[in-house]
C-alpha positions in Angstrom: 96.4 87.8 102.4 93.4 89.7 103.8 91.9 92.4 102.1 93.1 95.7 103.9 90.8 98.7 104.4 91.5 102.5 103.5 92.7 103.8 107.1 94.8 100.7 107.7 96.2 100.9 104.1 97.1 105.0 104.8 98.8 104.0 108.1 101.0 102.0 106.3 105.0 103.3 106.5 106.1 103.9 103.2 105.3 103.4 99.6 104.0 106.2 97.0 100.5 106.5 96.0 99.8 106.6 92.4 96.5 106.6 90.7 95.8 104.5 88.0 93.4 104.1 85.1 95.3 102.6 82.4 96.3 98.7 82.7 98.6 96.0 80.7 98.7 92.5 81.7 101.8 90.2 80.1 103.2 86.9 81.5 105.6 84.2 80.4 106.3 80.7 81.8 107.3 82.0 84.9 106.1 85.3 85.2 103.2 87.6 85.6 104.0 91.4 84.4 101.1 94.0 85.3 101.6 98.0 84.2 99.8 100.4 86.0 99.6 104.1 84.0 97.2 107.3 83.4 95.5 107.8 79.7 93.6 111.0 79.6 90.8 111.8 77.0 92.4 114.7 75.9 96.0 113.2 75.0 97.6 110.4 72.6 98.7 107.4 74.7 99.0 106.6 77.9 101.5 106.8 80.2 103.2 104.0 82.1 104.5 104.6 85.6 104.6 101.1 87.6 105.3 97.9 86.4 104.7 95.1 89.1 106.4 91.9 88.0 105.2 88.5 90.5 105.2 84.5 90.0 101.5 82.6 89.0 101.2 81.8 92.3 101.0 85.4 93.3 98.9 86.7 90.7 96.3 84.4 91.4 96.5 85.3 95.3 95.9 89.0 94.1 93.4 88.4 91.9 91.6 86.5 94.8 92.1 89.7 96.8 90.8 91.8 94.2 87.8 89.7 94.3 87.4 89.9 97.5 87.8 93.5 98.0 85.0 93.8 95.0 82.7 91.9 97.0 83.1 94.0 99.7 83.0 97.0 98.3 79.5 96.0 96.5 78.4 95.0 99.8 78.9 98.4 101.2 78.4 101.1 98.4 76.4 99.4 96.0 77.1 97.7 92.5 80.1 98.8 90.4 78.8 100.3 87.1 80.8 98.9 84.4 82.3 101.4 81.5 83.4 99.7 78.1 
C-alpha cells in the first residue's frame, strides 16, 4: 500500500469520516484490535466509535504507512510537535 493524499482520499466512494483523538491498541495471538474515539477536556471518558480489528501482518503494513505518511507530512509542513 501507498500512502494516499487528501484529494484522492475525498474522491474515494464511500466510507464515513470520523475524527479521532482518542486511541486503544489490543491484540492476541492472531489479532490486532485498534479503537478510534473523541475525549474532550471538558468531559469524563472518552468515547469509542470505531473499532478496526486486522491480522499482524496488516498492522505492521499500516504502521509502515503511518510512517510513511509522517515522513511526508514532515517533509512538507514541517516537524510534528509532540503533546504528552
Amino acid at each position: 500500500m501507498m500512502p494516499t493524499h487528501d484529494n484522492e482520499l475525498r474522491d474515494a466512494a464511500g466510507g464515513e469520516a470520523r475524527y479521532a483523538n482518542f486511541f486503544k491498541v489490543g491484540y492476541n495471538a492472531f489479532e490486532f484490535l485498534l479503537a478510534f474515539g473523541q475525549s474532550y477536556a471538558d468531559h469524563e471518558g472518552e468515547q469509542l466509535h470505531t473499532r478496526l480489528v486486522m491480522s499482524p501482518m496488516y498492522a505492521k503494513e499500516l504502521l509502515r504507512v503511518l510512517n510513511q505518511s509522517l515522513a511526508e507530512y514532515e517533509r512538507d509542513f514541517g516537524t510534528i510537535k509532540e503533546e504528552r
